[in-house]
PAPAKOL-787168 format. One line per field, with one value per residue (C-alpha): x, y, z; chain; residue number from 1. Coordinates in steps of 0.02 Angstrom, whole numbers. Layout:
<sites>
x <- (X, ...)
y <- (Y, ...)
z <- (Z, ...)
chaine <- (A, ...)
num <- (NUM, ...)
</sites>
This chain:
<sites>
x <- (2823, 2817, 2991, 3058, 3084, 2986, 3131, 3272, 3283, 3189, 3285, 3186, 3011, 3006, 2963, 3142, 3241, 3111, 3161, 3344, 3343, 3243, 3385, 3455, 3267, 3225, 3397, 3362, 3199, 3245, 3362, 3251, 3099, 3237, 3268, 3100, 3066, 3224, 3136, 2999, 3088, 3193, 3020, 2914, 3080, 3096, 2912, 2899, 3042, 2970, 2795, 2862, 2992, 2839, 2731, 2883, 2887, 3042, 3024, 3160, 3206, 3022, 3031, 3199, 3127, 2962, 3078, 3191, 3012, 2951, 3096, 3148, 2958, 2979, 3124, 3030, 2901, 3012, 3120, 2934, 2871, 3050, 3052, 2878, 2924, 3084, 2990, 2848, 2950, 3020, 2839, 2816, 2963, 2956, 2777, 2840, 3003, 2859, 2743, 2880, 2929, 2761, 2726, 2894, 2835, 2653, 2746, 2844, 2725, 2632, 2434, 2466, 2438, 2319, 2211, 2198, 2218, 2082, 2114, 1992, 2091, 2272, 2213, 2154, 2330, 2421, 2305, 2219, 2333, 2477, 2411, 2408, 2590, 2630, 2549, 2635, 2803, 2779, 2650, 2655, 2855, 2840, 2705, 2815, 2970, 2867, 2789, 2964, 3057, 2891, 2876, 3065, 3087, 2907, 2966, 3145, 3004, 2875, 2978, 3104, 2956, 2866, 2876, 2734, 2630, 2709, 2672, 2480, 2485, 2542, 2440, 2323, 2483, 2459, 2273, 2331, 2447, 2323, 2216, 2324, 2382, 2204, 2145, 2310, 2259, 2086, 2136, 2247, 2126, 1974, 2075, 2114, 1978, 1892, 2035, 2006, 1804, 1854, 1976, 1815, 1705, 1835, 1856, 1639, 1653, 1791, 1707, 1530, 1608, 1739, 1596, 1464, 1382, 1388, 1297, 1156, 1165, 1084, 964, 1063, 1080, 983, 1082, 1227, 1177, 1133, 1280, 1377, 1252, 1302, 1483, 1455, 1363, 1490, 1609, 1502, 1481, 1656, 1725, 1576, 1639, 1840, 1746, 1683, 1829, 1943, 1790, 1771, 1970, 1963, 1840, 1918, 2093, 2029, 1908, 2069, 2168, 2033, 2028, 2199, 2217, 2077, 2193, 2320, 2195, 2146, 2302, 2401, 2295, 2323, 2493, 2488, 2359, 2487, 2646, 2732, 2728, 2747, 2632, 2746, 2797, 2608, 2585, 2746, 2708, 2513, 2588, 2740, 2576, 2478, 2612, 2624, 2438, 2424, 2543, 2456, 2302, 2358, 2423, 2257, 2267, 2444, 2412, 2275, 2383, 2527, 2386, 2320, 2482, 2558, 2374, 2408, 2553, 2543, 2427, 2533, 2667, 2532, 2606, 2788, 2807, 2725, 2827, 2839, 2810, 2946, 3122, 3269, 3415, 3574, 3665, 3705, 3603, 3661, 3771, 3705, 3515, 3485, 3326, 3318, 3203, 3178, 3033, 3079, 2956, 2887, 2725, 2637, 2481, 2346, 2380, 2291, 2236, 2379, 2377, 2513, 2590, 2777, 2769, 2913, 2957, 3113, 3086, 3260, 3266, 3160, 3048, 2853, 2774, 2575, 2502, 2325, 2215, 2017, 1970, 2061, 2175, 2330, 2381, 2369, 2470, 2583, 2621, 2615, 2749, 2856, 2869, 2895, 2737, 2687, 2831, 2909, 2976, 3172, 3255, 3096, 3118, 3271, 3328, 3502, 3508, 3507, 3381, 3235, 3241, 3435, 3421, 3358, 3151, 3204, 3296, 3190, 3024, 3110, 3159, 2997, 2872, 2696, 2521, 2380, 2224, 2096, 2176, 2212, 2210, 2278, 2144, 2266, 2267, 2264, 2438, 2511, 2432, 2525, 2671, 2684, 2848, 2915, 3026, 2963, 2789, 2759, 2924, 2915, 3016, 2881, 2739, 2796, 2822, 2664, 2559, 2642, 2590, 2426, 2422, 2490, 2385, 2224, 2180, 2243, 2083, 1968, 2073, 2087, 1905, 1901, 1855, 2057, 2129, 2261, 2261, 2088, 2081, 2007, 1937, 1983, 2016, 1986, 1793, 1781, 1812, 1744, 1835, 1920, 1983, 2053, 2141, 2208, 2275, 2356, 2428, 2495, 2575, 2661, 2718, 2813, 2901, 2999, 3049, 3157, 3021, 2845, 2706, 2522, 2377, 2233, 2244, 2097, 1960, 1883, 1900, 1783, 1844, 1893, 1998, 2060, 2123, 2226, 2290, 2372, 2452, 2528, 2565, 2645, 2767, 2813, 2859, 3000, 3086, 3058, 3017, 2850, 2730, 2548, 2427, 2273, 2122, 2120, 2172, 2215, 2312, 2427, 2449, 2542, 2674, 2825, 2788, 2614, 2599, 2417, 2382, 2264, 2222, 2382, 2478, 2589, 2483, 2544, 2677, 2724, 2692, 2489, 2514, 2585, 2448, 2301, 2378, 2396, 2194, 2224, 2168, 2213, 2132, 1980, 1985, 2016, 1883, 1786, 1817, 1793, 1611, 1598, 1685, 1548, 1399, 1458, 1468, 1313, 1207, 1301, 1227, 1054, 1016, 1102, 977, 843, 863, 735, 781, 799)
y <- (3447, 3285, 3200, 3338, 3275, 3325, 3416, 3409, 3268, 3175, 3129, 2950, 3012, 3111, 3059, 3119, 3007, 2864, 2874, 2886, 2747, 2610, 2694, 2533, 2450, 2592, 2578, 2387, 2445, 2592, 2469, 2306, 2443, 2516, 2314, 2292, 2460, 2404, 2238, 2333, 2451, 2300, 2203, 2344, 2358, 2182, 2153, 2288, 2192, 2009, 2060, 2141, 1973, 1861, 1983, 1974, 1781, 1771, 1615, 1574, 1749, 1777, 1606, 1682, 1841, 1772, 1627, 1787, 1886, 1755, 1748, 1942, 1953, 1816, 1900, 2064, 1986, 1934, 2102, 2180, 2064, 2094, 2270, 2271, 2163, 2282, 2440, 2377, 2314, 2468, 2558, 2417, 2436, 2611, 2594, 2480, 2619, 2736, 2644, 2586, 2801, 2851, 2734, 2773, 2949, 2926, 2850, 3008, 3121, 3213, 3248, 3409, 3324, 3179, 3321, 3390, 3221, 3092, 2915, 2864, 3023, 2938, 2755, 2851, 2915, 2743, 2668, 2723, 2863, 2782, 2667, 2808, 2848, 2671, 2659, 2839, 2750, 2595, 2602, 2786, 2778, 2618, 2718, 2879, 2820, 2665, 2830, 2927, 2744, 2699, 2868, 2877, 2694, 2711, 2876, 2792, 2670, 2798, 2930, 2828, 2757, 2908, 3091, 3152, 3011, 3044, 3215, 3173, 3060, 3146, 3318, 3285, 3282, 3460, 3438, 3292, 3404, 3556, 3442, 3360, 3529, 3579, 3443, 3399, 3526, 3477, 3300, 3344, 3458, 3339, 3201, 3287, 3348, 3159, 3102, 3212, 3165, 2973, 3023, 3134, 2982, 2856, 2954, 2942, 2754, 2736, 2864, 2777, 2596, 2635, 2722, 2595, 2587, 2755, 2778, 2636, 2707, 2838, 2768, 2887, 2748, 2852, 3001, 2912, 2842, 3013, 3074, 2957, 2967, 3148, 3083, 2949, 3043, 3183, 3031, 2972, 3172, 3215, 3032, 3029, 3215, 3137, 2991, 3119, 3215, 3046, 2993, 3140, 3153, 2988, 2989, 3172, 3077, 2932, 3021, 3149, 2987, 2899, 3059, 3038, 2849, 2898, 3018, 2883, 2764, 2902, 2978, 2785, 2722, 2861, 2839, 2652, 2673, 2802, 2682, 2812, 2689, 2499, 2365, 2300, 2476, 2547, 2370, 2434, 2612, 2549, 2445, 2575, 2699, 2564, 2558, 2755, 2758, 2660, 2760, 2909, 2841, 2796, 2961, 3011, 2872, 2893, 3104, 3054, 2922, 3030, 3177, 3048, 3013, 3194, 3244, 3098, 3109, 3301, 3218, 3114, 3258, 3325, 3204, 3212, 3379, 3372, 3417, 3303, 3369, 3277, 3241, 3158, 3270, 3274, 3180, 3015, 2871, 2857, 2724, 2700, 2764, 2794, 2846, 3018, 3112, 3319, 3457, 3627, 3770, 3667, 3775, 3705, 3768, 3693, 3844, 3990, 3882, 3843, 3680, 3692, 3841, 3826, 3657, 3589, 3419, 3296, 3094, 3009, 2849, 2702, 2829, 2853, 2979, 3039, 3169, 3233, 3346, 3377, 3321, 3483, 3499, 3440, 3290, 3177, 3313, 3314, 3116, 3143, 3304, 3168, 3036, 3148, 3111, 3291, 3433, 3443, 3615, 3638, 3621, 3581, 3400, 3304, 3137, 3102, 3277, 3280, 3376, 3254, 3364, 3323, 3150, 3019, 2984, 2797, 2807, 2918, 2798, 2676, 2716, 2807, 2698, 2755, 2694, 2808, 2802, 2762, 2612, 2573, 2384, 2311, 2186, 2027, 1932, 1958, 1920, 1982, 2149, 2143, 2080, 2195, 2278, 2090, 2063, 1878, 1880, 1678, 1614, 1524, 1665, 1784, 1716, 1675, 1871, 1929, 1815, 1885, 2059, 2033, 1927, 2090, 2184, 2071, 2015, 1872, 1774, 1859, 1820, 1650, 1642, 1687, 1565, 1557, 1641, 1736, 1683, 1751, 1888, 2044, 2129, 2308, 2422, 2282, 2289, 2107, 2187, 2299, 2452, 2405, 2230, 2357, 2440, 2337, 2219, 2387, 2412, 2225, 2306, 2437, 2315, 2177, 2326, 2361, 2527, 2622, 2751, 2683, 2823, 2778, 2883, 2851, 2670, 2640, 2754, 2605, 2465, 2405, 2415, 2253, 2277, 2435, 2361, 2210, 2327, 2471, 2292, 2292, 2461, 2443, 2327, 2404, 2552, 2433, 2387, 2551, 2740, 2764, 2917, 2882, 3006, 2998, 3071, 2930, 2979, 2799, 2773, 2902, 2855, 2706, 2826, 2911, 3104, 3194, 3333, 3425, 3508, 3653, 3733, 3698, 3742, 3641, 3712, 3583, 3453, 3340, 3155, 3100, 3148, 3314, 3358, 3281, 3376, 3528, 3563, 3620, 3532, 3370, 3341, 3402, 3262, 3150, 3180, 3212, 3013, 2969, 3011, 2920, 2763, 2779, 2801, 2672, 2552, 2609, 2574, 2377, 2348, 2445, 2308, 2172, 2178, 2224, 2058, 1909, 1778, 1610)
z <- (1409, 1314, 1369, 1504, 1701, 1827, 1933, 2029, 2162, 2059, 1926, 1893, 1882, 1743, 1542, 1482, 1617, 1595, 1390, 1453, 1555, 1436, 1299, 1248, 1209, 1106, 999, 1004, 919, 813, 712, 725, 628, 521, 471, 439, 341, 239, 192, 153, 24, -48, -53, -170, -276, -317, -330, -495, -573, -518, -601, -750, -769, -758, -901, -999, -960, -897, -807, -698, -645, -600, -500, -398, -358, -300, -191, -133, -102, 31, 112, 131, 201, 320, 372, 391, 486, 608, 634, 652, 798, 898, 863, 974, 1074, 1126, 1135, 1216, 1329, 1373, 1404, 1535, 1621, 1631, 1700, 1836, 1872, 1881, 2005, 2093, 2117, 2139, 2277, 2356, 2357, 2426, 2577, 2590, 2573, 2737, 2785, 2709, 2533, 2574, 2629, 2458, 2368, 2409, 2412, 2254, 2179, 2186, 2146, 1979, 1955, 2006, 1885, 1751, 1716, 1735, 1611, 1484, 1500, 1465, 1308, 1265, 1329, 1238, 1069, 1056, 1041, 935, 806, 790, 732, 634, 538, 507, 444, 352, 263, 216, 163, 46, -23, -82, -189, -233, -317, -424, -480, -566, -468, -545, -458, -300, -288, -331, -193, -78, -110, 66, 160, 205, 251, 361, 450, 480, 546, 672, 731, 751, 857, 958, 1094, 1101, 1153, 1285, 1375, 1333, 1405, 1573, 1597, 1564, 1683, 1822, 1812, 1835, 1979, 2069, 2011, 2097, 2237, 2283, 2253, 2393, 2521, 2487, 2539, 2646, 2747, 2708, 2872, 2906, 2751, 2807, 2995, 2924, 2781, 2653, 2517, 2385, 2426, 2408, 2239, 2184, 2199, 2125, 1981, 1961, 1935, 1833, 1699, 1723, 1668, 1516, 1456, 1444, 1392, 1258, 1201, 1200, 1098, 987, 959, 907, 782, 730, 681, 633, 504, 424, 436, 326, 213, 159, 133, 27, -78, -110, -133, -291, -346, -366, -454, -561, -623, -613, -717, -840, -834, -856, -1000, -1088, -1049, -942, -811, -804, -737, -614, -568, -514, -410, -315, -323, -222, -104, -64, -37, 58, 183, 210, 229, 380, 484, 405, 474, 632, 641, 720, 858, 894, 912, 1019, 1127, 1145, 1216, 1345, 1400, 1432, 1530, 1593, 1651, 1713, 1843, 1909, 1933, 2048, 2153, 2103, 2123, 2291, 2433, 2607, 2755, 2857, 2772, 2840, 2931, 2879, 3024, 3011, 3126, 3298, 3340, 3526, 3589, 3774, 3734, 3817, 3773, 3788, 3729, 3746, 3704, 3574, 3472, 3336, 3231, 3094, 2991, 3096, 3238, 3365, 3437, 3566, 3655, 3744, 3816, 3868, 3986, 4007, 3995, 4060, 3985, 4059, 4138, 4093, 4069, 4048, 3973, 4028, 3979, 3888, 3711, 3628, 3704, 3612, 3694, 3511, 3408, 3546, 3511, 3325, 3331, 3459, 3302, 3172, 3106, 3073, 3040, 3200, 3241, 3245, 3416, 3504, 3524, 3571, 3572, 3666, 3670, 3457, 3373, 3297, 3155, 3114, 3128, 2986, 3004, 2995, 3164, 3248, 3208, 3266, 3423, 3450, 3408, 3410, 3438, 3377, 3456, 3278, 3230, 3064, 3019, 2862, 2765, 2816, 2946, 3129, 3153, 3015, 3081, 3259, 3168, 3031, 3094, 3098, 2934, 2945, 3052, 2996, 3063, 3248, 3344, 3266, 3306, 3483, 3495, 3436, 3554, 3688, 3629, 3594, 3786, 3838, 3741, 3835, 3649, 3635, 3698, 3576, 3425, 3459, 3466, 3291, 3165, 3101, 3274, 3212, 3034, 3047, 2892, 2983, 2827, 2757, 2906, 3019, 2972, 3056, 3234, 3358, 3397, 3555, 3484, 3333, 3453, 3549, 3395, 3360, 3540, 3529, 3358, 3448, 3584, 3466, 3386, 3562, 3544, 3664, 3673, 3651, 3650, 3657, 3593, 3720, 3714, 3832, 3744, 3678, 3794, 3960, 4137, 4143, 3978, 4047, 4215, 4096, 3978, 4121, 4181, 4014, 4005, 4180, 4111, 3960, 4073, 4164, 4006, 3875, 3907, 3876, 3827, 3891, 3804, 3915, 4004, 4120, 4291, 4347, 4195, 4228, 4395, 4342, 4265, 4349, 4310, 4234, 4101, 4107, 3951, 3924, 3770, 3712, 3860, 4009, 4143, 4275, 4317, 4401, 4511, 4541, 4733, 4712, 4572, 4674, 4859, 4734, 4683, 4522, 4344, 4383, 4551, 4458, 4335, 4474, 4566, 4423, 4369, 4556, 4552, 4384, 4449, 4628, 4508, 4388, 4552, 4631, 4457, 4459, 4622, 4604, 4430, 4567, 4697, 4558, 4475, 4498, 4615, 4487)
chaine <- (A, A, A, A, A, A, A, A, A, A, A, A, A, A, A, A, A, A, A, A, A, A, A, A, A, A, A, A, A, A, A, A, A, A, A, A, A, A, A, A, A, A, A, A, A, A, A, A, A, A, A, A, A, A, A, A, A, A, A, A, A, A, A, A, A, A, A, A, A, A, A, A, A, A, A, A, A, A, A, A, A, A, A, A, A, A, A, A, A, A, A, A, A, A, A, A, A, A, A, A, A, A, A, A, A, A, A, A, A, A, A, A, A, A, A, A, A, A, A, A, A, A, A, A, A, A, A, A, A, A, A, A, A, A, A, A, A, A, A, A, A, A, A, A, A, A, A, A, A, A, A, A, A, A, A, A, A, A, A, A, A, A, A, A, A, A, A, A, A, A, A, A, A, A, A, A, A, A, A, A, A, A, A, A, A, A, A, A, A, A, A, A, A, A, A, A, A, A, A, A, A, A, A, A, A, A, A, A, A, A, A, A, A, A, A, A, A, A, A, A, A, A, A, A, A, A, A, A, A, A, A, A, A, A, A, A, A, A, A, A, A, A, A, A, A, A, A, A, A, A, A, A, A, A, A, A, A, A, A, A, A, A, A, A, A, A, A, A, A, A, A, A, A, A, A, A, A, A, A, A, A, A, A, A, A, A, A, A, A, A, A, A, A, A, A, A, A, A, A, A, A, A, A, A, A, A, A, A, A, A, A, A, A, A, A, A, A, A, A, A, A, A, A, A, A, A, A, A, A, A, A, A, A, A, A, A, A, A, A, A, A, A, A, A, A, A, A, A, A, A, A, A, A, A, A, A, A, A, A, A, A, A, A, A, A, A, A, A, A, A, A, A, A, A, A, A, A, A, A, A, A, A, A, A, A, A, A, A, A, A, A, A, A, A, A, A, A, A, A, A, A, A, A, A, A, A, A, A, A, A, A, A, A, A, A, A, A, A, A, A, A, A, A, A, A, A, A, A, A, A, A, A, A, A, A, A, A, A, A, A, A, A, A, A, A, A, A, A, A, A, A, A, A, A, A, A, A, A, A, A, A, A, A, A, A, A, A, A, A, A, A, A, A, A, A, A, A, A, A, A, A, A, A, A, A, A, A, A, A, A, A, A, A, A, A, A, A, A, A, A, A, A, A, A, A, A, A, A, A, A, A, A, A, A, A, A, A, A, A, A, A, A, A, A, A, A, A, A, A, A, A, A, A, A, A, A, A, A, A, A, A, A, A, A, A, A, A, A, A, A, A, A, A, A, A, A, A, A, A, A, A, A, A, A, A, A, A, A, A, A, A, A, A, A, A, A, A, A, A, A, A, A, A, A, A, A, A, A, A, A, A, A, A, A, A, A, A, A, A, A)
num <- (1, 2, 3, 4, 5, 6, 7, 8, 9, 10, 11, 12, 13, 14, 15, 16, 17, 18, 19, 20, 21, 22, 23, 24, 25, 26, 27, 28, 29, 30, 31, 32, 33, 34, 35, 36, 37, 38, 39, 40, 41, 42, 43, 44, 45, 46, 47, 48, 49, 50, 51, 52, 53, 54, 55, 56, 57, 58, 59, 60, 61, 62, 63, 64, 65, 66, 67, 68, 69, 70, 71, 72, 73, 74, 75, 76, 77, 78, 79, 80, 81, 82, 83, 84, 85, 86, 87, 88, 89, 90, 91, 92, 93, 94, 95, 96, 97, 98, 99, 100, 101, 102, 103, 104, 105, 106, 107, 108, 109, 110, 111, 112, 113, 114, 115, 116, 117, 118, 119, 120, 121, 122, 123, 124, 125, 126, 127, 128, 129, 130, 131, 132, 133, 134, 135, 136, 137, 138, 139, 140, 141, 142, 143, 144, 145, 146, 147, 148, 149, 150, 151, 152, 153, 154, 155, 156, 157, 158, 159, 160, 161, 162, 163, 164, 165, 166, 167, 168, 169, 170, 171, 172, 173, 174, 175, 176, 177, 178, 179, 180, 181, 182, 183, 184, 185, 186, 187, 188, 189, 190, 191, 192, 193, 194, 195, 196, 197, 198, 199, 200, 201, 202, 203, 204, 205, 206, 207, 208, 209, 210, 211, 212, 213, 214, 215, 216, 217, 218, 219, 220, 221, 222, 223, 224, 225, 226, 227, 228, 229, 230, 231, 232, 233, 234, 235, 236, 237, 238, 239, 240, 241, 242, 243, 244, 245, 246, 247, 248, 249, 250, 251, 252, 253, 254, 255, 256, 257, 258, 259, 260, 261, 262, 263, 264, 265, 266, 267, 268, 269, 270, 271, 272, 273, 274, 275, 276, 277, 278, 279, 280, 281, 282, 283, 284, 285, 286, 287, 288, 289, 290, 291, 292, 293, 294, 295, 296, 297, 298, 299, 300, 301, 302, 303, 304, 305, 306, 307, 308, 309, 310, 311, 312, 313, 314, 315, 316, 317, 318, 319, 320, 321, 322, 323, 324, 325, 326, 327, 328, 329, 330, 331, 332, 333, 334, 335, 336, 337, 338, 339, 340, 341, 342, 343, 344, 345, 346, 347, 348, 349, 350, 351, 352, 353, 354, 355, 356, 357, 358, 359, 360, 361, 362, 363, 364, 365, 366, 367, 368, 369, 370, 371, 372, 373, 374, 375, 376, 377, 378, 379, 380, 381, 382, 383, 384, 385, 386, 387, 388, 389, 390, 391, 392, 393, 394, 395, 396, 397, 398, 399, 400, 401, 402, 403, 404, 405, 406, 407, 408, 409, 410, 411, 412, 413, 414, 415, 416, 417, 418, 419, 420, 421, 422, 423, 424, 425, 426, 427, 428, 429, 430, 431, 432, 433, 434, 435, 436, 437, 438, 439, 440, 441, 442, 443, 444, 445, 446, 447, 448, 449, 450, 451, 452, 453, 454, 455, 456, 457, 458, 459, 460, 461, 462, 463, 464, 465, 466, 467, 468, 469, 470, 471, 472, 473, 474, 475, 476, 477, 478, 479, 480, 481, 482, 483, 484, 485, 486, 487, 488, 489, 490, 491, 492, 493, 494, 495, 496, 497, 498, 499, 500, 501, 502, 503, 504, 505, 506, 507, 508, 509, 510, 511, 512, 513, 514, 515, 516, 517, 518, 519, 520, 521, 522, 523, 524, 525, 526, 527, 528, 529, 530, 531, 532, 533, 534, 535, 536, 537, 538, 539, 540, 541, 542, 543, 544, 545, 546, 547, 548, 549, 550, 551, 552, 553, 554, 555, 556, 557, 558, 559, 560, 561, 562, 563, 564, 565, 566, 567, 568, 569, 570, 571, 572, 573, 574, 575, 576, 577, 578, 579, 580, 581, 582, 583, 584, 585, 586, 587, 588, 589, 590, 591, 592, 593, 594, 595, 596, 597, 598, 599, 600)
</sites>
């Protein structure tokens, strides 16, 4: 499929509605190369009679063709540089359409796909390939119908001029064509395959750094190198057999060509030697030929281009046709949000292995809410099924007493806002990172709101020790910070986006005691102005909240206030006394080093 879309839904993203779309460039260009194929033909016409007027020394009507000559050319020239300049044009802008639709639908897309489809992986699609299609959009477009206009208009010179020449000159044509039929499906294969080697090769470079001191942790540098030294020559192998396969073409292309511009020479000259044909006439008749054998041999070039862009551009259907996990509903947003929120028998699975089993709970509006329970036990899928992050099963979770599933994502996300528990942090600054649901995080009202999130969030000191405070860049992923500043930056995130429903993945798994007593402060009174979800295995952090969930293996196996669950002996009064020996021998230890340490 050279020019077909790449289905319905997506009527944008496909070669055919890309060539639809940048329409009026390519008619700008199809008549600015007609133009200059035109001046090409009126050029080699009035060259054979300005040469023969100047042998037959006809002076002044030699002088006014050569005058007309210069100027037809000049005029040429110019129809030839726009005529690029349109269809190029239109490649670019059809790149950016392109980058602009494949971005939009990497944002849509689910974990189901990003599981398959590492990072390095896409960046080689965005990129390099891409790339590929724009040259097949802009110079491979621009060399076809140069070719078609090119052969016609030389044709209109070569055969008036003498047919018998013509068809000497043109006996490799059918060589030309065998051979371009042979090797077309060679270069789109080669050129996948070389394309899907870069995106494996890409994808080791981005794993090796993103993971760099994992990879030093462990003294696994050489491994590391190896490894990417497999790829790299995998690379060089199959780009120095597509290398092979265009020189190879290349030099069969030209050689057939040569044969035939000899032919020319050879039987020309014979014709000019037995006055069948004129001076002036074989000077026209060479440069007619001249200009059908550069598209000719381009022809292996442009084959090869227009290859690389179709492989090309079947990988990045990979990710057009690539279906998202979570769409919108078809209800309209809501006009007015209570922020009421139900789960009823709600079951989800990781293919075979099911993650949560029938669990079902009410949270009125301005309540809170925590949810206990082991490492396993479901408690971050449970937050991630509440936001719509992951496909949330129909007519388990309400909002207002409307199915999440019914209602647009953009609504639901933003009344549910949602902290996970491994931060992510953008490579800006540390501002811009709390503020990043901000439309404007510079402006004065901004920045007054995200230092009272990350004072909230009990981060506020530590970035303003930073060299920049918050204009301090924190690196990619946040590499300049320790975990528990990462996620609290990303708490202080969560708060400035003030939510109706605010639910919070662990948010004290990487943070001291001391942190931990500041931030359930915070959490305290984000609980008197929003609902909020606190997923936790911290006893005393659910005992700020109104009502407590204990999961199990997937399963509500009890409810209810701290009291009740302590007075009732079950899961949760194990965890709580559980952390109460922790906290005692925790306490103990900070007095044992106490009186253990020297007396200044």
């Amino acid at each position: 499929m050279l020019l077909g879309d790449s289905g319905p839904g997506r009527a944008n993203t496909g070669l055919g509605a890309q060539f639809k779309l940048q329409a009026p460039r390519y008619a700008a260009g199809l008549l600015l190369l007609a133009a200059y194929q035109f001046a090409q033909y009126w050029f080699d016409t009035r060259l054979r009679l300005a040469i023969n007027a100047a042998l037959a020394h006809e002076r002044d009507r030699a002088t006014w063709l050569g005058v007309m000559l210069v100027v037809v050319a000049s005029l040429g020239l110019v129809a030839r540089v726009l005529s690029r300049m349109a269809i190029f044009n239109a490649g670019r802008v059809a790149e950016y359409e392109l980058r602009r639709s494949l971005t939009e639908r990497l944002l849509l897309l689910g974990p189901s796909f990003f599981r398959r489809m590492s990072t390095g992986e896409i960046m080689s699609r965005v990129t390099n390939d891409l790339g590929q299609v724009r040259l097949l959009l802009g110079f491979g477009i621009l060399n076809v119908i140069n070719t078609v206009f090119a052969l016609s208009s030389a044709l209109f010179v070569l055969v008036p001029i003498s047919p018998k020449l013509t068809l000497a000159a043109l006996t490799p044509l059918p060589i030309l064509l065998f051979v371009t039929r042979r090797f077309s499906h060679q270069f789109y294969t080669r050129t996948r395959d070389n394309q899907d080697s870069l995106g494996r090769m890409s994808a080791r470079v981005q794993a090796s750094i993103a993971g760099v001191r994992v990879v030093r942790s462990f003294g696994l540098e050489k491994r590391e190198l190896e490894a990417f030294e497999q790829g790299n020559r995998d690379y060089l192998d199959r780009s120095l057999k597509l290398a092979y396969l265009r020189g190879s073409f290349g030099l069969i292309l030209q050689a057939t060509i040569a044969i035939g511009i000899l032919v020319v020479f050879w039987y020309g000259g014979h014709l000019v030697i037995s006055h069948e044909l004129d001076p002036g006439g074989f000077l026209a008749f060479y440069r007619a030929l001249g200009r059908l054998t550069w598209p000719l041999i381009s022809l292996g070039f442009v084959v090869s281009l227009v290859q690389r862009g179709r492989a090309s551009y079947s990988r990045l259907e990979d990710v057009f046709k690539s279906e998202p996990d979570v769409v919108d509903g078809p209800l309209p947003p809501p006009e007015l949000v209570e922020g009421r929120l139900s789960v009823r028998h709600l079951s989800f699975a990781y293919g075979e292995n099911r993650v949560l089993d029938d669990v079902s709970f009410e949270l009125p509006p301005g309540a809170s809410l925590a949810v206990v329970g082991r490492t396993g036990s479901g408690k971050s899928t449970l937050a991630l099924l509440l936001a719509r992050l992951l496909p949330t099963p129909h007519g388990s979770v309400l909002l207002d007493n409307k199915d999440v599933c019914d209602l647009p994502l953009l609504s639901v996300r933003n009344t549910i806002g949602y902290a996970q528990q491994s931060a992510f942090l953008f490579s800006t600054t540390a501002g811009r990172n709390i503020g990043f649901s901000l439309d404007d995080p510079d402006s004065p009202e901004s920045l007054a709101r995200i230092r009272q999130a990350a004072d909230d969030a009990r981060i506020l000191p530590e970035v303003m020790a930073l060299p920049d405070g918050l204009d301090t860049v924190v690196g990619e992923r946040g590499v300049q910070l320790s975990g528990g500043q990462k996620q609290r930056i990303a708490l202080a995130a969560a708060f400035v986006s003030k939510p109706n429903i605010l639910v919070l993945d662990d948010p004290l798994s990487a943070v001291d005691a001391r942190t931990e007593r500041g931030i359930l402060d915070a959490i305290e009174r984000q609980s008197a102005m929003r609902s909020v979800v606190l997923i936790t295995h911290r006893v005393a952090a659910a005992a700020l909240c109104d009502s407590i969930v204990v999961l199990d293996r997937g399963r509500v196996v009890e409810s209810g206030t701290h009291d009740e669950l302590v007075r009732k002996g079950g899961l949760y009064a194990a965890f709580a006394e559980e952390q109460r020996i922790e906290s005692e021998l925790e306490r103990l230890g900070e007095v044992d080093l106490t009186a253990e340490a020297p007396t200044p």
